[in-house]
C-alpha positions as CSV (number, residue, x, y, z in Angstrom):
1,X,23.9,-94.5,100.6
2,X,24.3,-90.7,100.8
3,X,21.2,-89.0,99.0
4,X,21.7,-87.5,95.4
5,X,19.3,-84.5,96.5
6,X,19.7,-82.2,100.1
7,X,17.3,-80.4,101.5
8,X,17.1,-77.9,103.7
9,X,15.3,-74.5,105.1
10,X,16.7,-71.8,106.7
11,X,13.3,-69.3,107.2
12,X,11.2,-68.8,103.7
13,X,14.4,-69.9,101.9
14,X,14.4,-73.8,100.9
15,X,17.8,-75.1,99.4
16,X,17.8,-78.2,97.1
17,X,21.7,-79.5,96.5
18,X,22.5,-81.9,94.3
19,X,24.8,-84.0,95.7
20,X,26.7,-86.2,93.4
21,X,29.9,-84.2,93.9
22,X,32.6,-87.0,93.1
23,X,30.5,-87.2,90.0
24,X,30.5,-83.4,88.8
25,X,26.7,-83.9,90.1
26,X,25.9,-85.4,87.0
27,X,22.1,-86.4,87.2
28,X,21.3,-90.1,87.4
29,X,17.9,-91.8,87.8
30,X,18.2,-91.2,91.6
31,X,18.0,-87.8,91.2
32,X,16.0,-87.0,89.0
33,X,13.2,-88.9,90.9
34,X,14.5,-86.8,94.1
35,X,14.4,-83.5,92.2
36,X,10.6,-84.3,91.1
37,X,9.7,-85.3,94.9
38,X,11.3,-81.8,96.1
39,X,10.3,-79.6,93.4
40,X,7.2,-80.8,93.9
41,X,6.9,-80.4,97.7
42,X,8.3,-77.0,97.6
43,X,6.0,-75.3,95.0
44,X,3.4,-76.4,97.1
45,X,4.6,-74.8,100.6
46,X,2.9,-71.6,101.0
47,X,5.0,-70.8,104.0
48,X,7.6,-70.4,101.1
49,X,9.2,-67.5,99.4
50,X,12.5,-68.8,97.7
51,X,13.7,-71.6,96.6
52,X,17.7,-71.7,95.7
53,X,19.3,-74.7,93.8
54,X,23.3,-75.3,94.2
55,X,25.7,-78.3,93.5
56,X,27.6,-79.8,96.3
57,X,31.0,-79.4,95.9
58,X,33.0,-78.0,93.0
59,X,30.5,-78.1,90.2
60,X,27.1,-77.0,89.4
61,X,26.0,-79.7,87.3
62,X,27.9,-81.5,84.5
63,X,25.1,-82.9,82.7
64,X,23.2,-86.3,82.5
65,X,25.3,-89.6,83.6
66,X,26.7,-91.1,80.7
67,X,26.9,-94.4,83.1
68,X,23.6,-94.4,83.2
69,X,23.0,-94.0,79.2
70,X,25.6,-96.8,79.0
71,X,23.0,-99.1,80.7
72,X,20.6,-98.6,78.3
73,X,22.8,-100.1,75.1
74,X,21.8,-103.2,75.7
75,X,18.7,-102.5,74.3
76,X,16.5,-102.5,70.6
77,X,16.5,-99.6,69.2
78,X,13.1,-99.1,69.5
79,X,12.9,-100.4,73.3
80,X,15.6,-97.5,73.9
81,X,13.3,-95.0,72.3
82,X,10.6,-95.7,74.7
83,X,13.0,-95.6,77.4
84,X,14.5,-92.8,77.1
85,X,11.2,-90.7,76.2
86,X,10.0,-91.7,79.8
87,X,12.8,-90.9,81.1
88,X,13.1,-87.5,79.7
89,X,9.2,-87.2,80.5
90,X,10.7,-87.6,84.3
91,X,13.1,-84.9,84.1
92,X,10.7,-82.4,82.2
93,X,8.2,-82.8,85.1
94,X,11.2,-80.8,87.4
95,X,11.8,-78.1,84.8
96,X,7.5,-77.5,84.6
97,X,7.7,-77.3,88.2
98,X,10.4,-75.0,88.7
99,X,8.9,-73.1,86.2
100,X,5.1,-72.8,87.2
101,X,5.9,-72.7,91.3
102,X,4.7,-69.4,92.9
103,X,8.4,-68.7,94.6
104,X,10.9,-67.2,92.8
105,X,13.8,-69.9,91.9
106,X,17.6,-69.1,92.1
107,X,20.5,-70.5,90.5
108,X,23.6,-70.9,92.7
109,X,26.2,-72.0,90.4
110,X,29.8,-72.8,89.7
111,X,32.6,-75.2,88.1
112,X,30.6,-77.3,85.2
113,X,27.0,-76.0,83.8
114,X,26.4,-78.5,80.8
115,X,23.8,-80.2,79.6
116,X,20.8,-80.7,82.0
117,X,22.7,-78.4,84.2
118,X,22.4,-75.6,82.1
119,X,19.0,-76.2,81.1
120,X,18.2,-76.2,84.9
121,X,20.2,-73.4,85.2
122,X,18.0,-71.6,82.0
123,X,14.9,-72.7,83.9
124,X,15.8,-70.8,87.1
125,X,13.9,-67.0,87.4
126,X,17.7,-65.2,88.0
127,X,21.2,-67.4,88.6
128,X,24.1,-66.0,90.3
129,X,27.4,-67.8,88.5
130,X,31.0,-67.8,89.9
131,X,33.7,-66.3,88.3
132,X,35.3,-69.8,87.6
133,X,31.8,-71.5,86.2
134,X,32.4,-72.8,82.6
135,X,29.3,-73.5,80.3
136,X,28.3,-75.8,77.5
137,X,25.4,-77.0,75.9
138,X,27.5,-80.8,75.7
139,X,24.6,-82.7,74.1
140,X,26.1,-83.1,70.1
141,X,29.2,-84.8,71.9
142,X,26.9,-87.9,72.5
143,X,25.4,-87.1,69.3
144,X,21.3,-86.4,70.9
145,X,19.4,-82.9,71.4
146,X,18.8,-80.6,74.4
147,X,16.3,-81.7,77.0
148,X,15.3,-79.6,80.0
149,X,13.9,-76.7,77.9
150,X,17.4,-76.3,76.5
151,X,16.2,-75.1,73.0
152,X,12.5,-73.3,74.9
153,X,14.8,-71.2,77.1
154,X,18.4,-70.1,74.8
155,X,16.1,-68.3,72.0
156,X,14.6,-66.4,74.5
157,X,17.3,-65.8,76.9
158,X,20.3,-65.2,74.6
159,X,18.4,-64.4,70.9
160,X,17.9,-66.8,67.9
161,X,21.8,-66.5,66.7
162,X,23.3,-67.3,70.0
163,X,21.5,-70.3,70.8
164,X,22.2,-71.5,67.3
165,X,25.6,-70.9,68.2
166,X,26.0,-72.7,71.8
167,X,23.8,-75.5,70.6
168,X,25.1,-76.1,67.0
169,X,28.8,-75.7,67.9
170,X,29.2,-76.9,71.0
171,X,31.8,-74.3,72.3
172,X,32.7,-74.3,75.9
173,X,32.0,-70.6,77.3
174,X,33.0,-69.0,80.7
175,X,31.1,-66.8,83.3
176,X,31.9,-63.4,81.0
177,X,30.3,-64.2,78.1
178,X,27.7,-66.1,79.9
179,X,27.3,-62.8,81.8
180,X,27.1,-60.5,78.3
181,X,24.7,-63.2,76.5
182,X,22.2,-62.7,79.5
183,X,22.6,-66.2,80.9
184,X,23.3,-65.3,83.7
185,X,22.6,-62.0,86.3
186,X,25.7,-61.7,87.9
187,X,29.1,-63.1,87.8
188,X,31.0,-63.0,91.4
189,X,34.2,-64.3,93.1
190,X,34.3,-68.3,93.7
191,X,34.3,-67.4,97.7
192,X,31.7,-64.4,97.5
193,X,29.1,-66.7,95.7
194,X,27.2,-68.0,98.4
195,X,26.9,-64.8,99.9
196,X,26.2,-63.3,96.8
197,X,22.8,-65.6,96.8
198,X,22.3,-65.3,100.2
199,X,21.8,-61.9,99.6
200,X,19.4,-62.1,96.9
201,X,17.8,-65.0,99.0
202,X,16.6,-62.6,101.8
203,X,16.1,-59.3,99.5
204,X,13.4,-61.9,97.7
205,X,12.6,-63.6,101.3
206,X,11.2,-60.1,102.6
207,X,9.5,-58.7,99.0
208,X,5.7,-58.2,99.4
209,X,4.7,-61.8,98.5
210,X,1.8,-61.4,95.9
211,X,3.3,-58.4,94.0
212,X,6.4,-61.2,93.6
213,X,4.3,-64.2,92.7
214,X,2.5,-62.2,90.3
215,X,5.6,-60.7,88.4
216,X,7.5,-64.0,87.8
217,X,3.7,-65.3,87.1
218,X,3.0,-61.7,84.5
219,X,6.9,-62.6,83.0
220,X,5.8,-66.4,82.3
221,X,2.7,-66.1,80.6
222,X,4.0,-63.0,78.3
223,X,5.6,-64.8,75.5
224,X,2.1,-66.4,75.0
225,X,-0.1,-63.6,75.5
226,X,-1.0,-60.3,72.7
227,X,-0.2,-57.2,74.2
228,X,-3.9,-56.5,75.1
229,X,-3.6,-59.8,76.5
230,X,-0.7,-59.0,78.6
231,X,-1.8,-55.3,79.4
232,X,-5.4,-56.7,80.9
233,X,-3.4,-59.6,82.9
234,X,-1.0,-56.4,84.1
235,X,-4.0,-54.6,84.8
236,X,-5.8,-57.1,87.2
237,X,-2.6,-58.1,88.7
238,X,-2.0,-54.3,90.0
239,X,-5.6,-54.3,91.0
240,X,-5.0,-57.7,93.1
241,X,-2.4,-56.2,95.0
242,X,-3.1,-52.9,96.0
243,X,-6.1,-54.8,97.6
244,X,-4.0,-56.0,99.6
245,X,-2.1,-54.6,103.3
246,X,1.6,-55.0,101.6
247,X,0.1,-52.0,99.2
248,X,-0.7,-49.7,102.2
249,X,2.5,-50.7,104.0
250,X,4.5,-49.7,100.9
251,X,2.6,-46.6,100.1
252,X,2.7,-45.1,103.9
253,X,6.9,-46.3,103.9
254,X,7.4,-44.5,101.0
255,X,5.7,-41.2,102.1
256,X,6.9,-41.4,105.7
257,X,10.6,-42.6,104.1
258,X,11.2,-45.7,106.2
259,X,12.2,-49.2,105.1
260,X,8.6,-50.9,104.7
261,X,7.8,-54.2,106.8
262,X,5.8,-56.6,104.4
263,X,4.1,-58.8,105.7
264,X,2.1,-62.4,104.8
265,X,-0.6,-61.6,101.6
C-alpha cells in the first residue's frame, strides 16, 4: 500500500508530501492520521529549521475525500454528527501544529488548492503557488462549512469582504488574484516552482534561528495581544536575541561587510 504522507530531510529542511496523486491528494482518514504523526514529530526536532509541504503530482490538494464522506451516510444523523466532529477534531490537531511549531512552514503548491487544501495552504507562514494553481474554498458544493481554520485565516489574510466573497460564493480563483488578495507570496512558472521553494527553503535554513522562531512566534500571538502587549513581547524578544552569538555575528558582518555565518542559538 503506498503511504498517503512522504517524508523526507535534505539538511534543516523536512518535506511532508501528500501523496494521493491519482486522487488530486484529496485527504482521507489515512492521512490525516499521517499528517498528525509528522507534524507532530517535526515541530518537535530542534535540529530543524523548515518544514515545506507539497502534493505529489499534479495537484496541491483538492480537498477532503468525498469517498470517505460517502461512508458515513449510512449513519443517524446524530451518530454522523459525532463522527464527523472527531474527525474534524483530528484534522484541526495538524493545522494547531503547523501553526504553533517553532520552524517556519512553507507552502509548495500547484494544480487544485480547495477545501482542506487551502486551509492548509492558509495555515502555512509563506506559500509559493504555480502559475497554473487554481483556488476554491469548495465546501458549500457539499452543502457544510470551512474546517482547517478556513474562516480563522481568510479574514485575516485577504480582509472581511474577500473571505465573504470566496466562502459565500464559491468562485473558482487562479494564481493572480490569489497573488493580489495576499494568499499567496509569489506566483512562479509550473517548472520554476520547486526551485522557487528551494530557494526560500535554504535563505530560511541559514537565518539566525532564534531571531526566526521568535518573528513567526511575535506574528502569531499579535492578533491576540494590545499594542503594549505586543510592544513588551517585541521588546523582550530583541533582548533574547542580541544575548545571543548570532547577534555579534550579524553586527561584526555588517560593519566588516561580509555575508554573516549564523550559527546554532
Amino acid at each position: 500500500m503506498t503511504a498517503p504522507l512522504l517524508v523526507t530531510r535534505d539538511g534543516p529542511v523536512a518535506t511532508l508530501t501528500l501523496n494521493r496523486p491519482e486522487a488530486l491528494n484529496a485527504l482521507d482518514f489515512a492521512m490525516i492520521d499521517a499528517l498528525v504523526a509528522a507534524a507532530a514529530d517535526v515541530a518537535a526536532d530542534e535540529t530543524l529549521r523548515v518544514v515545506v509541504i507539497r502534493g505529489a503530482g499534479k495537484h496541491f490538494m483538492a480537498g477532503g475525500d468525498i469517498r470517505n464522506f460517502h461512508g458515513e451516510l449510512g449513519k443517524p444523523a446524530a451518530q454522523r454528527e459525532v463522527a464527523f466532529r472527531d474527525l474534524i477534531a483530528r484534522v484541526h490537531a495538524v493545522i494547531e501544529t503547523l501553526h504553533r511549531m517553532p520552524h517556519p512552514v512553507v507552502a509548495q503548491v500547484q494544480g487544485a488548492v480547495a477545501g482542506f487544501g487551502l486551509s492548509l495552504m492558509n495555515a502555512c507562514d509563506l506559500a509559493v503557488a504555480a502559475d497554473n494553481a487554481y483556488f476554491a474554498s469548495g465546501y458549500q458544493q457539499i452543502a457544510v462549512t470551512p474546517d482547517g481554520g478556513g474562516t480563522y485565516w481568510l479574514p485575516r489574510i485577504a480582509g472581511q469582504r474577500r473571505a465573504a466573497e470566496i466562502v459565500l460564493l464559491n468562485e473558482r480563483f487562479g494564481a493572480p488574484q490569489a497573488l493580489a488578495w495576499g494568499l499567496v507570496n509569489r506566483v512562479v512558472p509550473l517548472a520554476e516552482l520547486e526551485a522557487a521553494v528551494a530557494a526560500i527553503a535554504d535563505s530560511l535554513a541559514r537565518a539566525p534561528v532564534l531571531a526566526l522562531r521568535n518573528g513567526k512566534r511575535l506574528l502569531r500571538e499579535s492578533p491576540g495581544r494590545t499594542l503594549s502587549g505586543q510592544l513588551d513581547a517585541e521588546a523582550k524578544s530583541f533582548a533574547a536575541c542580541a544575548a545571543t552569538p548570532d547577534f555579534a555575528e550579524g553586527v561584526g558582518a555588517f560593519l566588516e561587510k561580509r555575508p554573516a555565518r549564523f550559527g546554532d542559538a
